[in-house]
C-alpha positions in Angstrom: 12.6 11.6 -5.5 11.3 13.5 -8.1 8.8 15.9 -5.6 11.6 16.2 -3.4 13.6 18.0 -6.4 11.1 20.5 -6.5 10.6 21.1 -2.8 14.0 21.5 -2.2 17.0 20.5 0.8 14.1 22.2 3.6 12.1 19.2 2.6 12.1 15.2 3.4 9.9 13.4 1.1 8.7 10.2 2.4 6.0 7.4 0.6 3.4 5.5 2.0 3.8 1.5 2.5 1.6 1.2 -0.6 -2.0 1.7 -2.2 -4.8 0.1 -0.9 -5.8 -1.5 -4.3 -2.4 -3.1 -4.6 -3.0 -5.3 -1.6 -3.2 -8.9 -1.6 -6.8 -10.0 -0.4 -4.9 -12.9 1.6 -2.8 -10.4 3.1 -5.0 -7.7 4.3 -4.6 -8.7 7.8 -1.0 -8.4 7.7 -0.4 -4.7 6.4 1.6 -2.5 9.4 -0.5 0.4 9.6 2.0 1.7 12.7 5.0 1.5 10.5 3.5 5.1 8.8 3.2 6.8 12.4 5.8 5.1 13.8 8.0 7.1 11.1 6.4 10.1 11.1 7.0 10.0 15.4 10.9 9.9 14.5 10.8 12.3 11.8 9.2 14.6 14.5 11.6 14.3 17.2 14.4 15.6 14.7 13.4 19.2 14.4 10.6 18.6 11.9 8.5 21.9 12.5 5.8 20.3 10.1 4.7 17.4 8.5 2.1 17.1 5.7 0.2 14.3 4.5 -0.6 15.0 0.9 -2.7 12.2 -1.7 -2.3 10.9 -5.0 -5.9 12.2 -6.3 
């Protein structure tokens, strides 16, 4: 919420699933990795003329 503030209405802010460290080790087989792309795929077919993948680094 608070990126999208400074990007502005021209913008759609939208978080990953989660980090990688705050995985359950019992769980690692279950994560979604589509979920991301499958997202991404819609926001794309709605006029999206870019989309950016930007880190946490």
């Amino acid at each position: 919420k608070t990126i999208n503030k400074y990007l502005g209405k021209n913008f759609i802010v939208k978080s990953s699933v989660g980090h990688v460290r705050d995985l359950p080790t019992k769980a690692l087989g279950k994560v979604e990795p589509k979920k991301p792309a499958k997202e991404l795929k819609t926001l794309a077919k709605k006029s999206v003329k870019n989309i950016f993948a930007v880190t946490n680094i």
